[in-house]
C-alpha positions in Angstrom: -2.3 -16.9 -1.3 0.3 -14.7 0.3 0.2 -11.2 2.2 1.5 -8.3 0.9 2.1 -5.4 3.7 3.3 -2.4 2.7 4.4 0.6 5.4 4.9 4.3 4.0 5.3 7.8 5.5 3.2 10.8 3.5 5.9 13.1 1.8 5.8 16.2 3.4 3.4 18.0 0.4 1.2 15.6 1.4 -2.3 16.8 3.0 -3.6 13.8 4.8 -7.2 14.2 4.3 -6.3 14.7 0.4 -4.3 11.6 0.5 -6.6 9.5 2.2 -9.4 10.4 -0.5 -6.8 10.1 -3.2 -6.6 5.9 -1.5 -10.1 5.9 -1.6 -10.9 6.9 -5.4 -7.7 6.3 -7.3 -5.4 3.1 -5.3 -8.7 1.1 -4.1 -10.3 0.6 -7.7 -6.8 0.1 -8.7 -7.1 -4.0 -7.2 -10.2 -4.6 -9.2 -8.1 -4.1 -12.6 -5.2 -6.5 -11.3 -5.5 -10.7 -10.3 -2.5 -11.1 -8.4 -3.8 -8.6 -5.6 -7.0 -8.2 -3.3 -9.1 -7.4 -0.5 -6.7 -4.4 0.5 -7.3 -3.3 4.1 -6.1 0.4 5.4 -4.7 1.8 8.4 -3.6 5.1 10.0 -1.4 4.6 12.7 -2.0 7.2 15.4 1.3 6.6 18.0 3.0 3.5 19.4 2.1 1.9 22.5 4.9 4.1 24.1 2.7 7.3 23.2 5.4 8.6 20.2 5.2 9.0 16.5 5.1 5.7 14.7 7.9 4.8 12.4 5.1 4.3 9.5 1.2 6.4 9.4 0.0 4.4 7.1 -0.3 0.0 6.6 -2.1 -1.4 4.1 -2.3 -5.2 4.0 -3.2 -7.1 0.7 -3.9 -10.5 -0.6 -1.4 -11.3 -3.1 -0.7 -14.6 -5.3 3.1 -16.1 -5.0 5.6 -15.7 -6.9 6.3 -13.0 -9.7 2.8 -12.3 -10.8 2.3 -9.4 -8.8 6.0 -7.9 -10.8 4.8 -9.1 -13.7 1.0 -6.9 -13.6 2.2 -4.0 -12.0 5.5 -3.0 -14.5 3.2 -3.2 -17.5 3.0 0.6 -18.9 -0.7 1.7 -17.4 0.9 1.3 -14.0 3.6 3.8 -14.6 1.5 6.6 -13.8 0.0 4.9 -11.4 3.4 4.2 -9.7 4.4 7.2 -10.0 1.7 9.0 -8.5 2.2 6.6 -5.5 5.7 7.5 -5.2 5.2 11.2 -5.3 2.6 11.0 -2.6 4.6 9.0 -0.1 8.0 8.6 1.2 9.8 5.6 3.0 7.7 2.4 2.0 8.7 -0.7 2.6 7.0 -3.7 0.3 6.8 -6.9 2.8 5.2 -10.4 1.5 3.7 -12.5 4.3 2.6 -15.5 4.6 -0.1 -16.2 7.4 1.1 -19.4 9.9 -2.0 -18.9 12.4 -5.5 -17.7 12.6 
């Protein structure tokens, strides 16, 4: 089992507190309809260690299966919307698979 980490910025229409519910009630019950992905776990970040803005607000880290089968649920047509909806909420993500060496 791999790691999925994806980093993303709100887009600037974005109330956070609406967001965060939107994660909450809409992206959260979205794993339990897929196999490929898991166990998602959410963060805000608040600054760097440096005391400025962080280049992302918000993390979430997910268990993911290797390989295309993540691709291969998520480009299915029920998704689109879903996708969609994601996309128009946030701005800048980056999509990073991990794979955990220690701990």
């Amino acid at each position: 089992m791999d790691t999925m980490i994806v980093m993303y910025n709100l887009a600037p229409d974005q109330d956070q507190a609406d967001f965060e519910k939107w994660l909450h009630d809409v992206d959260l019950p979205g794993y339990e309809k897929v196999k490929s992905m898991s166990d998602p776990v959410y963060y805000r970040a608040e600054e760097t260690l440096e005391g400025e803005a962080p280049p992302y607000k918000y993390v979430v880290a997910i268990k993911s299966t290797e390989g295309g089968d993540v691709d291969d649920e998520m480009t299915g047509p029920e998704w689109e919307g879903f996708v969609a909806d994601f996309e128009n909420r946030t701005r800048d993500a980056v999509y990073v698979t991990a794979q955990r060496i220690i701990g």
